[in-house]
ROVEXMI-423472 format. One line per 8 residues: number of its first residue (from 0); their letters; for each residue x, y, z of C-alpha. Coordinates in nm, 3 decimals. Each point is the difference from the previous one (the first is absolute). Example, Ala and Ser with C-alpha at 12.3 -4.5 7.8 and 13.67 -1.06 7.14 Angstrom:
<recs>
0> as> 1.230:-0.450:0.780; 0.137:0.344:-0.066
</recs>
This chain:
<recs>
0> xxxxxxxx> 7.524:-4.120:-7.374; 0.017:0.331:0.133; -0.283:0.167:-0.256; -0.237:-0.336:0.150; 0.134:0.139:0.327; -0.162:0.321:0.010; -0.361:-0.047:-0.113; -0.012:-0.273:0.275
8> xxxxxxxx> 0.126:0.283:0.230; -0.231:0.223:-0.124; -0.283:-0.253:0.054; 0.087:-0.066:0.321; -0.001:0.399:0.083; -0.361:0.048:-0.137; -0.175:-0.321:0.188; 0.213:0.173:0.327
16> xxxxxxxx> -0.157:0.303:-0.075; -0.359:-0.113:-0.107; 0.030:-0.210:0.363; 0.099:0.339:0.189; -0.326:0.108:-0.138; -0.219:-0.283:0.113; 0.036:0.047:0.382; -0.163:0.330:0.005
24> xxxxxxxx> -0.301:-0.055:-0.240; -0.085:-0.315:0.240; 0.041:0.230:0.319; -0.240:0.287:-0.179; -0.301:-0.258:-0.078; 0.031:-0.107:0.339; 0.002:0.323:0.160; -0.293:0.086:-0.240
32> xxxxxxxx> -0.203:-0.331:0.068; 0.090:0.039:0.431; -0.169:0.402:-0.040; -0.383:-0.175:-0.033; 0.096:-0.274:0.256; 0.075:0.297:0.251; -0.294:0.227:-0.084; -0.187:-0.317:0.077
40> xxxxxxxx> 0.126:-0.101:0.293; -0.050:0.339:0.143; -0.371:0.020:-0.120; -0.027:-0.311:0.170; 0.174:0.093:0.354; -0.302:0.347:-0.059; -0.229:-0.211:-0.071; 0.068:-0.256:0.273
48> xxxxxxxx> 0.049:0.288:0.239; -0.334:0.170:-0.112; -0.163:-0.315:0.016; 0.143:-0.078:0.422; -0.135:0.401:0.057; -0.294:-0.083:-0.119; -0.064:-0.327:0.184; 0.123:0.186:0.307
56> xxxxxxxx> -0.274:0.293:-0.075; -0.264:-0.309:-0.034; 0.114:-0.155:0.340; -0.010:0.371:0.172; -0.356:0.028:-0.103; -0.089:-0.288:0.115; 0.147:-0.023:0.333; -0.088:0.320:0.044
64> xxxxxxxx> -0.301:0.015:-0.112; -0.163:0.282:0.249; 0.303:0.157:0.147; 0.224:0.232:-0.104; 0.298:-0.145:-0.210; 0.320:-0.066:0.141; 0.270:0.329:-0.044; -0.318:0.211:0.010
72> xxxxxxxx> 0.108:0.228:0.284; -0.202:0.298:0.169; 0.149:0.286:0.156; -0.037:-0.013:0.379; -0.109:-0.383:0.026; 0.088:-0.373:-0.133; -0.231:-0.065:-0.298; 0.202:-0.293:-0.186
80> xxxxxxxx> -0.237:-0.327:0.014; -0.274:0.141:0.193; -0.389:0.024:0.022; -0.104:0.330:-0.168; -0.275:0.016:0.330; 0.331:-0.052:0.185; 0.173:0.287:-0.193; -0.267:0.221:0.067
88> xxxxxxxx> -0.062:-0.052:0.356; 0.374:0.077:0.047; -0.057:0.334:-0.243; -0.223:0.079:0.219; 0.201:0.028:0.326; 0.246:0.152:-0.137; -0.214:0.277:-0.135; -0.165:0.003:0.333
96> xxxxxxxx> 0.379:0.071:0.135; 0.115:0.242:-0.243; -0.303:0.182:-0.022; 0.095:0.074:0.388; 0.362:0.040:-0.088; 0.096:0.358:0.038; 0.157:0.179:-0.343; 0.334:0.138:0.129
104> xxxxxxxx> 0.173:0.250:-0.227; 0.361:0.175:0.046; 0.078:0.354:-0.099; 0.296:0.160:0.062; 0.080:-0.103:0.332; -0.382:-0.059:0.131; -0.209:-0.309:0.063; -0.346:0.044:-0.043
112> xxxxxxxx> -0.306:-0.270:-0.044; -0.334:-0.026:-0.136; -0.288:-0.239:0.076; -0.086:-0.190:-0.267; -0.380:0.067:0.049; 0.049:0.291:-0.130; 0.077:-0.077:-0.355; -0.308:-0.260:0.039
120> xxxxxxxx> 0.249:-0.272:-0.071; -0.111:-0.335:-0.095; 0.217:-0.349:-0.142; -0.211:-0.128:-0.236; 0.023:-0.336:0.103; -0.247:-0.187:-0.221; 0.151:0.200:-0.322; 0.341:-0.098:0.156
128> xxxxxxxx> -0.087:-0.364:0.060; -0.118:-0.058:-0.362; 0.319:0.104:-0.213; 0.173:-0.223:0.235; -0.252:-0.251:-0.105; 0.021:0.099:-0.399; 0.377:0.037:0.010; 0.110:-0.253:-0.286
136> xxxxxxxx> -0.347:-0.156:-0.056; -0.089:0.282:-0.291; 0.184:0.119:-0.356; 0.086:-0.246:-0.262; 0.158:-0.292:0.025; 0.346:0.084:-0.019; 0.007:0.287:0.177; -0.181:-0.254:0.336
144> xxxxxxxx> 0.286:-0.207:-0.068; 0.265:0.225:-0.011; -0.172:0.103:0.355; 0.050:-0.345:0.104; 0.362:-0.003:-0.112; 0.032:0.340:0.141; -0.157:-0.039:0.384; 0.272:-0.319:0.044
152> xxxxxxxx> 0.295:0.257:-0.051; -0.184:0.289:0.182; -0.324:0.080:0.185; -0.259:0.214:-0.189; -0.077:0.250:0.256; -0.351:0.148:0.082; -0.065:0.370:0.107; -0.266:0.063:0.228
160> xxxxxxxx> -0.285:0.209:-0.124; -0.042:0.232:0.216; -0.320:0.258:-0.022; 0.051:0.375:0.123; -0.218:0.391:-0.009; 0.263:0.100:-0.271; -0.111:0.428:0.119; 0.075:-0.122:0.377
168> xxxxxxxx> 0.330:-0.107:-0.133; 0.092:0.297:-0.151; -0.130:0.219:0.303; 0.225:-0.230:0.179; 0.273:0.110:-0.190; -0.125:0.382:0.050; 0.061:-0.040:0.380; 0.347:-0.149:-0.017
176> xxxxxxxx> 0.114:0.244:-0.232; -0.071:0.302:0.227; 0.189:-0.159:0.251; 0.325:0.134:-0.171; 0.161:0.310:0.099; -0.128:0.225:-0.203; -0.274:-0.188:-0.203; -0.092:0.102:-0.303
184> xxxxxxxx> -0.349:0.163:-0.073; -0.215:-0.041:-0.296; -0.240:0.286:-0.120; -0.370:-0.018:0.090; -0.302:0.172:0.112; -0.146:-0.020:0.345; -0.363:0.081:0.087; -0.117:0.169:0.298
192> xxxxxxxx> -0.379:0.042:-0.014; -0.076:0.158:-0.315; 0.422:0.149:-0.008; 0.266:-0.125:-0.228; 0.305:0.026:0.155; 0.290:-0.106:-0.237; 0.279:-0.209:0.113; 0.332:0.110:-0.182
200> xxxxxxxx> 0.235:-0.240:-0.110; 0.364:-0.020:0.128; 0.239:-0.258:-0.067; 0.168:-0.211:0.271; 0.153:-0.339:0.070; -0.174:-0.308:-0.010; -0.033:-0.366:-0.098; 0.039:-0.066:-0.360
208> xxxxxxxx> -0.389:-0.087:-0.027; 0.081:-0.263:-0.278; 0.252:-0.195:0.117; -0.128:-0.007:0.388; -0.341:-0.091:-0.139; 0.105:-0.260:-0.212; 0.233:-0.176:0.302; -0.300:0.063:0.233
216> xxxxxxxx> -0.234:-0.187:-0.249; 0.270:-0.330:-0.084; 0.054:-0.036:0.424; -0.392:0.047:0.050; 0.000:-0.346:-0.258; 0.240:-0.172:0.192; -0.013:-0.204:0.371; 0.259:0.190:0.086
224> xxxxxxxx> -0.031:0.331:0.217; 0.360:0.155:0.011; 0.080:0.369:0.096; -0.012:0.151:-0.356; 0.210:0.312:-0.111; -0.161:0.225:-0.180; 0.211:0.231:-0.238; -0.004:0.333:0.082
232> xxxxxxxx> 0.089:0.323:-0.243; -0.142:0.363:-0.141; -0.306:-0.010:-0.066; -0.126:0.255:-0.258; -0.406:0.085:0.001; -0.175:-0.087:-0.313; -0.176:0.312:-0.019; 0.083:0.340:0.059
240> xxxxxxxx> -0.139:0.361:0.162; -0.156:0.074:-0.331; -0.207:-0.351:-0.029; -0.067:0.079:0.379; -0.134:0.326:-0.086; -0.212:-0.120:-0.319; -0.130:-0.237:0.207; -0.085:0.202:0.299
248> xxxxxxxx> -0.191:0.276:-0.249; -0.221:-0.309:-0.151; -0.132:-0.104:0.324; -0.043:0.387:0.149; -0.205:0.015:-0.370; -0.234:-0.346:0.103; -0.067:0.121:0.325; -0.108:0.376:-0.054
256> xxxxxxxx> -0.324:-0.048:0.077; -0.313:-0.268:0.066; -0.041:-0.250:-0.267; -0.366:-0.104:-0.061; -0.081:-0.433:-0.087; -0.341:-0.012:-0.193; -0.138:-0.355:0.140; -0.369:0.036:-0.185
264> xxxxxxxx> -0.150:-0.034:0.324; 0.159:0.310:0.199; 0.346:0.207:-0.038; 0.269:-0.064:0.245; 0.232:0.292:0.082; 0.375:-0.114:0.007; 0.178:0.237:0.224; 0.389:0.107:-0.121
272> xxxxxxxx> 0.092:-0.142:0.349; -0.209:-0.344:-0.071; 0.220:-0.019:-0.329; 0.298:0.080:0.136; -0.020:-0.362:0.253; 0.017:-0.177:-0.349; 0.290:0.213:-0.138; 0.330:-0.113:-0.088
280> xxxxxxxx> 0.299:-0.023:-0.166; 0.236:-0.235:-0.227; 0.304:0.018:-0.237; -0.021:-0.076:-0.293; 0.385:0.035:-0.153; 0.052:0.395:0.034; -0.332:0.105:0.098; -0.195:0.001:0.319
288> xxxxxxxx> -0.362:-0.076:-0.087; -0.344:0.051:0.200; -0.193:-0.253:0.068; -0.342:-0.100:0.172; -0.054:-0.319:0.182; -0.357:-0.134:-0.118; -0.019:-0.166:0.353; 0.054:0.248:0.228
296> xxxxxxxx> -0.179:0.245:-0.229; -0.311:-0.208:0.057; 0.055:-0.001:0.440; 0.037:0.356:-0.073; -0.350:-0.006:-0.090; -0.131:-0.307:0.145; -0.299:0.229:0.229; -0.111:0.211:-0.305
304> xxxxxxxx> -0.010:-0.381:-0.211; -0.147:-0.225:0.260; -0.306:0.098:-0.104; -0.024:0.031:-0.379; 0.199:-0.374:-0.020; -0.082:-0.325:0.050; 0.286:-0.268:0.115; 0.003:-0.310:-0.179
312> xxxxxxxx> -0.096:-0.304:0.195; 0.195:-0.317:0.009; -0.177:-0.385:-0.115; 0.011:-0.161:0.341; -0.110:-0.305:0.132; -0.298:-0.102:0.260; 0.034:-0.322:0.119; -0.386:-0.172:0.060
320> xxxxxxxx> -0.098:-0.221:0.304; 0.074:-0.336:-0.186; 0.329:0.103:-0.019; 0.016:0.065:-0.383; 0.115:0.366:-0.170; -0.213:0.274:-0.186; 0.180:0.251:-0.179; -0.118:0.317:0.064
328> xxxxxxxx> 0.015:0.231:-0.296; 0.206:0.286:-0.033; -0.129:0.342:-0.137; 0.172:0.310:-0.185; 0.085:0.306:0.153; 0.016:0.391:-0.131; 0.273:0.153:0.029; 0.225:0.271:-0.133
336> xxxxxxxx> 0.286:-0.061:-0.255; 0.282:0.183:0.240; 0.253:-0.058:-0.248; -0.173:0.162:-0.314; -0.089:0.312:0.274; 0.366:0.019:0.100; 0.110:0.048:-0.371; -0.271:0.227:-0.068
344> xxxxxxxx> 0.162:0.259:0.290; 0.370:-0.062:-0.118; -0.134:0.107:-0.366; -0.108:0.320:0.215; -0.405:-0.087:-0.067; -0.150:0.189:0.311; -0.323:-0.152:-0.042; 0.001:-0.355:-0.025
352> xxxxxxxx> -0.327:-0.195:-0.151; 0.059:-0.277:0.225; -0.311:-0.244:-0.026; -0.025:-0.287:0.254; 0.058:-0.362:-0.214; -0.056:-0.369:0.065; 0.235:-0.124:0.255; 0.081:-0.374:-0.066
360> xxxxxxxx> 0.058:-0.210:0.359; 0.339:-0.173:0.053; -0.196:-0.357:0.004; -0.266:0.007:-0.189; -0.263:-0.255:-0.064; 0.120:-0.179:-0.250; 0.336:-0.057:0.190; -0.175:-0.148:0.349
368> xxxxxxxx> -0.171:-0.241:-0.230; 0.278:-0.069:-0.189; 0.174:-0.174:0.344; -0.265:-0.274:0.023; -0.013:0.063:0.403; -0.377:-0.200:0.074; 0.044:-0.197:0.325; 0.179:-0.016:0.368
376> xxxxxxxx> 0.319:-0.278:-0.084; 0.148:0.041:0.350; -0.002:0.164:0.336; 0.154:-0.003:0.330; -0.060:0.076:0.325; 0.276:0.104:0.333; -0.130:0.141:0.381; 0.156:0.270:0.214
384> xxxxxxxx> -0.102:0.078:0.348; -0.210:0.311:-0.009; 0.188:0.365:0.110; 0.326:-0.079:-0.078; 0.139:0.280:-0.182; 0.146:-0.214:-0.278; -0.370:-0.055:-0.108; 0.020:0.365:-0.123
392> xxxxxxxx> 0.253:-0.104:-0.191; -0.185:-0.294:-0.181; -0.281:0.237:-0.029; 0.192:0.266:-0.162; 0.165:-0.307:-0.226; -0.353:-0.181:-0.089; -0.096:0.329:-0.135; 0.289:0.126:-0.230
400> xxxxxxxx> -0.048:-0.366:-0.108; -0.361:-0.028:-0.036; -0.103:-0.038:-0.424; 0.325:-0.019:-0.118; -0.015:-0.158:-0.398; 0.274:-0.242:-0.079; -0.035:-0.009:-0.360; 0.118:-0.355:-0.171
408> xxxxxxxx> 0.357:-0.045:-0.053; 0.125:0.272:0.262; 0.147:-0.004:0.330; -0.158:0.103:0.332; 0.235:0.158:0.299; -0.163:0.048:0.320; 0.297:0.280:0.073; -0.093:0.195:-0.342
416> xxxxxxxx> -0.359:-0.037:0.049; 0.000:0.076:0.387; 0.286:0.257:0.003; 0.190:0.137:0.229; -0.088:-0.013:0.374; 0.028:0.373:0.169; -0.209:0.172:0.209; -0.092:0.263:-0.275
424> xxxxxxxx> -0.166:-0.291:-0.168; -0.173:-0.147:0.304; 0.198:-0.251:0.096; 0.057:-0.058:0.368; 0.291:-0.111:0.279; -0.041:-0.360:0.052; 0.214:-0.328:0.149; 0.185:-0.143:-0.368
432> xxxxxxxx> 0.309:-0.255:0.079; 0.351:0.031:-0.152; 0.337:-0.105:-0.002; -0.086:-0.202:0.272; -0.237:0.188:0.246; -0.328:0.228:0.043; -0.023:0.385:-0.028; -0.246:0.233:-0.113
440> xxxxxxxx> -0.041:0.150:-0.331; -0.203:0.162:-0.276; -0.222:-0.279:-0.189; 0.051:-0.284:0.327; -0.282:-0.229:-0.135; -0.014:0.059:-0.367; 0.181:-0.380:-0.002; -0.309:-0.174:0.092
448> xxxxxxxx> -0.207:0.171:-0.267; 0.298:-0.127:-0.233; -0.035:-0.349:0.123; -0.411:0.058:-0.071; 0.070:0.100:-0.352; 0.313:-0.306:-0.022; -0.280:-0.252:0.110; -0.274:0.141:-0.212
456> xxxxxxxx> 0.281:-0.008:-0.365; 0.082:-0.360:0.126; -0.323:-0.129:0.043; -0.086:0.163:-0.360; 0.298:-0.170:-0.152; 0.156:0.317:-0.149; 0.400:-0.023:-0.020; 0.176:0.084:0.322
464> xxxxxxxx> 0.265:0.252:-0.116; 0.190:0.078:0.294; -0.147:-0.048:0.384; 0.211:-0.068:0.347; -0.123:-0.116:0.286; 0.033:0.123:0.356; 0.338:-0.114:0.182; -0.186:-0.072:0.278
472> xxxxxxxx> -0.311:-0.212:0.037; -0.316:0.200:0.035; -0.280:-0.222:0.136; -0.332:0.168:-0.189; 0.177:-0.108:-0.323; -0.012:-0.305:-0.184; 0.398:-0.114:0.060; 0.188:0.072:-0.311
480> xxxxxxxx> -0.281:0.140:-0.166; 0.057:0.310:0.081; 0.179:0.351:-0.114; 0.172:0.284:0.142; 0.063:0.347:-0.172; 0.240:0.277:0.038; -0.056:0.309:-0.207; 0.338:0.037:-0.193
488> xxxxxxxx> 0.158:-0.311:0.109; -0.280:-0.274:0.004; -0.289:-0.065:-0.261; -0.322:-0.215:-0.063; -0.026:-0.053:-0.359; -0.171:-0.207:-0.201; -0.112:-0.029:-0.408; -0.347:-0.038:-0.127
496> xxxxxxxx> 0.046:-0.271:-0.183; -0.336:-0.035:-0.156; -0.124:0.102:-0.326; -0.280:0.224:0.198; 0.054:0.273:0.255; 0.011:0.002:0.400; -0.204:0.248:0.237; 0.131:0.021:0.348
504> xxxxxxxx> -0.284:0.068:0.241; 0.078:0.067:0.404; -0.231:-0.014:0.273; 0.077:0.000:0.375; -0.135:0.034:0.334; 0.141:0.049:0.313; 0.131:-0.313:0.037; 0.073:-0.156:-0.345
512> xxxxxxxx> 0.079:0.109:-0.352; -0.109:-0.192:-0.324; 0.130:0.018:-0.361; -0.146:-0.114:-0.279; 0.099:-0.013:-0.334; -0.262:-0.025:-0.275; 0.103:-0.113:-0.406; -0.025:-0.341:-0.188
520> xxxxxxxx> 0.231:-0.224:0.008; -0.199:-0.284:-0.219; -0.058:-0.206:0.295; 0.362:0.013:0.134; -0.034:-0.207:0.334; 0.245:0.050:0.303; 0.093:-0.223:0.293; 0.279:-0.051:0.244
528> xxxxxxxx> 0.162:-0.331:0.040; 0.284:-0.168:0.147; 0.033:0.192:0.367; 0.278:-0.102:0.203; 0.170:0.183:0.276; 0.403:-0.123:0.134; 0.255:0.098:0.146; -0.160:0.170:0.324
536> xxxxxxxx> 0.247:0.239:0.240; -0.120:0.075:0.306; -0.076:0.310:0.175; 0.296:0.121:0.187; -0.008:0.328:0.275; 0.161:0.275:-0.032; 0.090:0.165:0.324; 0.037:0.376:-0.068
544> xxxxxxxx> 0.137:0.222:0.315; -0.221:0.294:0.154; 0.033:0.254:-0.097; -0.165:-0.104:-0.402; -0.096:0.227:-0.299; -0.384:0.069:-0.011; 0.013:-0.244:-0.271; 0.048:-0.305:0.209
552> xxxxxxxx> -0.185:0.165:0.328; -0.283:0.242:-0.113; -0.108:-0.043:0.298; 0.299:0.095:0.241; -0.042:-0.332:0.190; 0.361:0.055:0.046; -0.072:0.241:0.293; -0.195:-0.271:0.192
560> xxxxxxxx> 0.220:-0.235:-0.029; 0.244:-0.083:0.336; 0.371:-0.087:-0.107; 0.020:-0.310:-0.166; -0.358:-0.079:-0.040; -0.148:-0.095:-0.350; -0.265:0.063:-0.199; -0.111:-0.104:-0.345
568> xxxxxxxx> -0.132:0.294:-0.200; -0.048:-0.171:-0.314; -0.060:-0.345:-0.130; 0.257:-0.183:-0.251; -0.094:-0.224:-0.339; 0.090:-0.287:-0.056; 0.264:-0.034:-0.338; -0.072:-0.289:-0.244
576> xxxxxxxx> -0.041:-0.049:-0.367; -0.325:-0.033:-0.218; -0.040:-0.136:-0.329; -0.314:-0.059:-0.212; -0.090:0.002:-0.352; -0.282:0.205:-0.238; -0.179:-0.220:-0.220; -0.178:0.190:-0.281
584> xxxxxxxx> -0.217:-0.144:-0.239; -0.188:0.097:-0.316; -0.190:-0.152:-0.266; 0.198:-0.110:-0.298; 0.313:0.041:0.187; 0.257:-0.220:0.174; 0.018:0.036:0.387; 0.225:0.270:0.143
592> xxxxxxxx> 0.181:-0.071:0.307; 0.229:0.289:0.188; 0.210:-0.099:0.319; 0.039:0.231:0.225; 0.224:0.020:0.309; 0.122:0.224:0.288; 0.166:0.009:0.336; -0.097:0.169:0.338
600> xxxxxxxx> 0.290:0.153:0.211; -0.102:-0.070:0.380; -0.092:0.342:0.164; 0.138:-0.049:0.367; -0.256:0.104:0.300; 0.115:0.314:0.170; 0.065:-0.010:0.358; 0.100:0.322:0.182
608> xxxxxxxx> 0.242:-0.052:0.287; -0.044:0.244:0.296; 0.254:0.287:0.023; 0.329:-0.110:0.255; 0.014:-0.369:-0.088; 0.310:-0.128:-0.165; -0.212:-0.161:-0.299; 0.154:0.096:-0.280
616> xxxxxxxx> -0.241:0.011:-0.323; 0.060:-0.298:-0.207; -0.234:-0.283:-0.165; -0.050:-0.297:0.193; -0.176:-0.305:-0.094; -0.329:-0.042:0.192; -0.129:-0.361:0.047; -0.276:-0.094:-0.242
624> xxxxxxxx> -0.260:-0.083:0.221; 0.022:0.280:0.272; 0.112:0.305:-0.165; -0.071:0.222:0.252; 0.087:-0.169:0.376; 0.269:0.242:-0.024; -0.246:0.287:0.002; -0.247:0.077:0.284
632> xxxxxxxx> -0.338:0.118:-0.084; -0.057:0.349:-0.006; -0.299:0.196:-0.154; 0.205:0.222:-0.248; -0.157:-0.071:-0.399; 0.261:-0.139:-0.239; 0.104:0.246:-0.300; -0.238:0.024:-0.288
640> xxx> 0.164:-0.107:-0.310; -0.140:-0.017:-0.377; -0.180:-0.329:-0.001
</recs>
């Protein structure tokens, strides 16, 4: 019994055992069959994720379809979801207000500012305006829908591109650093008539050029205009008394005598005085080397040239009675190469066989005919009294305007074209209204040539850009239609948006001013629809106490005036709002339709209220139909405003 016992127990032990085992062979073909099911799954949750992205990107582009996507930001404005046009416009003020935005810099323990027209500083609106509108709609696939994943976790932000005279910059940089302490001076040469007069090096404290430049150049990109600190430290020259001196004996060399230019047709004499106007110097790493400005080099010698050359001559355009467009050819000039000349003296060549060489024009032939400009597409027409001084001003404006080329594709500005109004370039003193009231200034009038040129672009159907209206009614205008400018602050812009150029043309009189522009716009029609004008607010009067500024009584009527008698010295307008649509239409095309709208503030009458009464100078509401019982007649004229 016992020997039967054991095998039995022995049995029993191996079947325990052989079970023990069992367990974990079923748990490791589970675990390796569950490995596949997981890799799966999660190549399914991708997939399914990939797949929702790019639904999501297919849903953007379509609701979107024309404006910039949403969590496409731009520095300075609100971009996400809108218009590209809209985008722009909104580039365009700001650039308008940071181009007048002063550049304030700290160093050390001084404040000191720049204007920004001084760099020649310019926000690239349109370049701006069109990576917000490519933002996420370029690249591959996956990397548009990782943008699309991307911009719903954080905004994709846009910096503006901003356009600047890189040498004015530096210059810039020139000034603020000598206004350390002790600035530092780098070796040059300095010309006085035909003398070189060296300037020594010396070190001294400054800004660290690198650093300050590079801060200067990231806030210049930016909307914002902070106070900036500039770093300051030593500041070592790059050259020393020795390149100074090498220098300094190289240009003494070059200007020991006359240098003779062999034309063909006659020598010309270049005096060690005329050379020494083009002289300069640069570094270049540890040397200070001479140099000769081909420009000024030429003015130098522009009486001895003028005449052995020839200028080129411009293609320009001559428009016929019927209102269609010649091109008039352009023609080759003969000229000098300046530049080979200039490298001929700094080889030390003192005479120069300089032969006179066909001068190509700017705009040549080929280019005027390449625009396609045949015909007058649109003009239009605005009156002026006659001998107002503003007219100088629309004059002076017609003319700087007068056969400007828009060539296809680009972007007018009445402020770039026109420029800045000053009395060094003609412009006169004239009634303008601002924040609210009338005062004189440089360019009073140039608005109503901008409203000529808004109606004319309208009427030709190019693509209003950016325009604003008056705030206050102006009766000679067509309500609404109608734009106001502000060099700086306020532009007229719009985009030829034709395949063929545009010619401005001007011509006034001395009571209206016409512009026409001239192109093809493959019989492009334009017509206003839709006029309708709500929401009228009466005139109100003003009553201003005696004694008033020469703005609101140019004609001291103040000092005729008994206490507490009145006198209107100007008329109000009437506030309401104006809407209307363009309707342009071309063959082959669907019809375009652009709704426009704007408001009028009222502009209160002025009433001056003799000196000694107790009316105080408020605005009170004058009845509708007898605005001026109030007022007894008097002979004094009302104040001339820009209508």
């Amino acid at each position: 019994m016992a020997r039967s016992a054991s095998p039995s127990v022995s049995r029993d032990v191996s079947i325990d055992l052989q079970d023990v085992g069992s367990p974990g062979d079923s748990r490791r073909t589970r675990y390796a069959a569950s490995a596949p099911r997981t890799v799966l799954i999660g190549l399914g949750t991708v997939a399914t994720l990939v797949a929702a992205v790019a639904i999501l990107t297919f849903v953007e582009r379509r609701i979107y379809a024309g404006r910039v996507l949403p969590g496409v930001e731009v520095d300075g404005i609100s971009s996400s979801g809108r218009h590209e046009a809209y985008v722009y416009d909104k580039l365009t003020r700001l650039g308008a207000d940071l181009a007048a935005a002063p550049v304030r810099v700290r160093i050390g323990d001084r404040v000191l500012s720049a204007d920004p027209s001084l760099l020649d500083l310019d926000v690239d609106a349109r370049a701006t305006a069109q990576e917000a509108f490519d933002q996420g709609r370029h690249g591959s696939w996956l990397s548009q829908l990782a943008g699309t994943a991307r911009r719903w976790v954080r905004p994709d932000h846009i910096r503006l591109h901003v356009v600047y005279d890189d040498d004015r910059l530096e210059g810039m940089l020139d000034g603020w650093s000598a206004q350390t302490g002790d600035p530092a001076i780098e070796g040059g040469l300095r010309f006085e008539g035909s003398r070189v007069v060296p300037i020594e090096p010396k070190s001294g404290t400054g800004i660290l050029r690198a650093e300050a430049r590079a801060t200067l150049v990231r806030m210049l990109a930016s909307a914002d205009r902070p106070v900036l600190t500039l770093p300051v430290g030593t500041i070592h020259p790059q050259v020393d008394s020795g390149a100074v001196a090498l220098a300094a004996a190289r240009a003494r060399t070059l200007l020991r005598g006359d240098i003779m230019l062999l034309t063909g047709k006659a020598a010309v004499r270049l005096s060690p005085s005329q050379l020494a106007s083009a002289m300069g110097t640069a570094v270049a790493g540890s040397t200070l080397e001479v140099r000769i400005d081909p420009d000024r080099l030429h003015a130098a010698l522009a009486g001895s040239l003028a005449p052995l050359e020839q200028p080129p001559v411009d293609a320009t355009f001559a428009v016929t009675e019927q209102n269609t467009v010649n091109v008039v050819p352009s023609r080759d000039g003969r000229a000098i190469d300046m530049p080979a000349v200039a490298r001929a003296i700094l080889r030390g060549d003192r005479r120069i066989n300089a032969p006179l060489r066909d001068a190509a024009p700017e705009h040549d032939t080929a280019w005027a005919k390449s625009l396609g400009i045949v015909r007058q597409v649109s003009s239009f027409t605005t009156e002026y009294p006659a001998g107002e001084t503003r007219v100088v001003n629309i004059h002076r404006g017609a003319d700087l305007l007068n056969n400007t080329v828009v060539e296809p594709g680009r972007i007018f500005s009445l402020n770039d074209t026109i420029g800045p109004r000053t009395q060094a370039r003609g412009f006169v003193t004239a009634p303008v209204f601002a924040q609210g009231e009338f005062f004189d200034d440089f360019g009073g009038g140039v608005s109503q040539l901008a409203t000529t040129v808004y109606n004319a672009a309208f009427f030709g159907g190019y693509q209003d850009i950016t325009h604003q209206p008056h705030t206050i009614y102006i009766s000679r205008y067509p309500a609404g239609r109608e734009a106001t400018v502000n060099y700086g602050a306020i532009d007229l812009q719009f985009r030829d948006d034709s395949p063929h150029g545009v010619l401005i043309r001007t011509y006034y009189s001395d009571t209206s001013v016409t512009v026409a522009f001239y192109g093809n716009t493959e019989g492009r029609t334009v017509r206003e629809e839709n006029r309708t004008t709500t929401n009228p607010v009466p005139v109100t009067d003003k009553l201003v106490s005696c004694p008033a500024s020469k703005t609101i009584d140019p004609y001291n009527a103040c000092a005729n005036l008994a206490p507490g008698e009145q006198e209107r010295v100007s008329n109000g307008d009437a506030g309401f709002d104006v809407a209307f649509d363009r309707v342009i239409d071309q063959p082959g095309k669907p019809e375009r339709r652009e709704h426009y709208t704007w408001h009028y503030t009222m502009l209160p009458n002025q009433i001056l209220v003799g000196a000694g009464s107790s009316a105080p100078t408020t605005t009170t509401t004058s009845p509708p139909a007898s605005p001026t019982t109030s007022v007894p007649p008097r002979t004094t004229p009302t104040t001339s405003r820009p209508r």
